[in-house]
C-alpha positions in Angstrom: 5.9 -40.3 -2.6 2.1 -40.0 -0.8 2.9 -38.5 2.4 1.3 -42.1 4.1 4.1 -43.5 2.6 6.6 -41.7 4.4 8.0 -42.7 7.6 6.3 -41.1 10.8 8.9 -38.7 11.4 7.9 -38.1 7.7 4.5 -37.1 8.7 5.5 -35.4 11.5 7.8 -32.6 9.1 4.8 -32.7 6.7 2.1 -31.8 9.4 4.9 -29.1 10.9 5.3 -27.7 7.2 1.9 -27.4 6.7 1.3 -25.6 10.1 4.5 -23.1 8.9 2.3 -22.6 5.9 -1.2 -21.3 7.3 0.8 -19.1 9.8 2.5 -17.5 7.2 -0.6 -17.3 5.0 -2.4 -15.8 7.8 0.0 -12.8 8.3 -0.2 -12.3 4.5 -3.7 -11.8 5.0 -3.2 -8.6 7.4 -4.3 -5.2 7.2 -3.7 -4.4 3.3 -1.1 -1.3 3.0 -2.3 0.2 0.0 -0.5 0.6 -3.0 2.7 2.2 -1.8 0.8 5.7 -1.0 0.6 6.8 2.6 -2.4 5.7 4.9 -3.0 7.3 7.9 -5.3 7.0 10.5 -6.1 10.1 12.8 -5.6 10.1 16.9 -6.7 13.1 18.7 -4.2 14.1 20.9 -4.2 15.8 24.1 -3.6 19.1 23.0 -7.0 19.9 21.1 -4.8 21.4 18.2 -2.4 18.5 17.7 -3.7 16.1 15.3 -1.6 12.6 15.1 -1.4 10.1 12.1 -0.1 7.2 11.9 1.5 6.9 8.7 2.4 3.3 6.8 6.0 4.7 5.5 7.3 3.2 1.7 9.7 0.4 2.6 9.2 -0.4 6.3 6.5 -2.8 7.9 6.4 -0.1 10.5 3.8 2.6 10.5 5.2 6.3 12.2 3.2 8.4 14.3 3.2 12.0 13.3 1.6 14.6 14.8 1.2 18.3 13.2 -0.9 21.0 14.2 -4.8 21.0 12.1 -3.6 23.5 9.8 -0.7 21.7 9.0 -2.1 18.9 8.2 -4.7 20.7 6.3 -2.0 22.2 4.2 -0.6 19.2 3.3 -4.0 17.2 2.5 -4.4 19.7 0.0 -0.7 20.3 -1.2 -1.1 15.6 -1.9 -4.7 16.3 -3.6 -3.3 18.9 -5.6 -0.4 16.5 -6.8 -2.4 13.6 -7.3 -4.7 16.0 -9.7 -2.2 17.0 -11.5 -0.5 14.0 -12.0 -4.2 12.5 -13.3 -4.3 14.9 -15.9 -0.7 14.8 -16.7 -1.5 10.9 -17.7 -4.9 11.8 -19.8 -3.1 14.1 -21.6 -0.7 12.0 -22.1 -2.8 9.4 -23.3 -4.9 12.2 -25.1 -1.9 13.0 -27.4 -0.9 9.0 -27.9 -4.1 8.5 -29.0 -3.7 11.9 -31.6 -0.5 10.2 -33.1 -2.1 6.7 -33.8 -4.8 8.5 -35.6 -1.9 10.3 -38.1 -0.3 8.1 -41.1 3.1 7.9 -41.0 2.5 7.4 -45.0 1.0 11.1 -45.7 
């Protein structure tokens, strides 16, 4: 049934479920979180060696402010760098050696 057809209290729901529709679409097209990693932006705090990040935490809607001194933070940049290398490489080579088995015939 065309929505003309329908009665005006008819017309009225549509219009209201249309309006329910873009608000919701509208908060869908927020700030994108990522893809499940942490994002952080950085605040300087009042203390010159505090450093404050809020962080988007797996799960929630709601970021958390952290703040850590700069060579703590330092520390753990470079302790998630070192992870995300590793587990780069750990996915080539495992590629590397899939690819090495498709080469060999099962039939040798």
């Amino acid at each position: 049934m065309p929505i003309a057809a329908l009665p005006v209290g008819g017309r009225g729901l549509a219009l209201i479920c249309v309006a329910a529709f873009a608000v919701l679409a509208a908060g869908c097209a927020g700030t994108p979180k990522g893809d499940g990693a942490n994002t952080s932006n950085m605040v300087a705090s009042a203390d010159n060696n505090q450093e404050c990040r809020t962080v988007a935490r797996t799960g929630s809607n709601l970021p958390r402010k952290i703040c850590r001194s700069k060579e703590m933070w330092e520390a753990i940049d470079n302790i998630e760098r070192r992870n995300a290398e590793d587990y780069t490489q750990q996915i080539r080579s495992n590629a590397a050696s899939m690819d090495q088995d498709s080469r060999e015939s099962p039939y040798e």
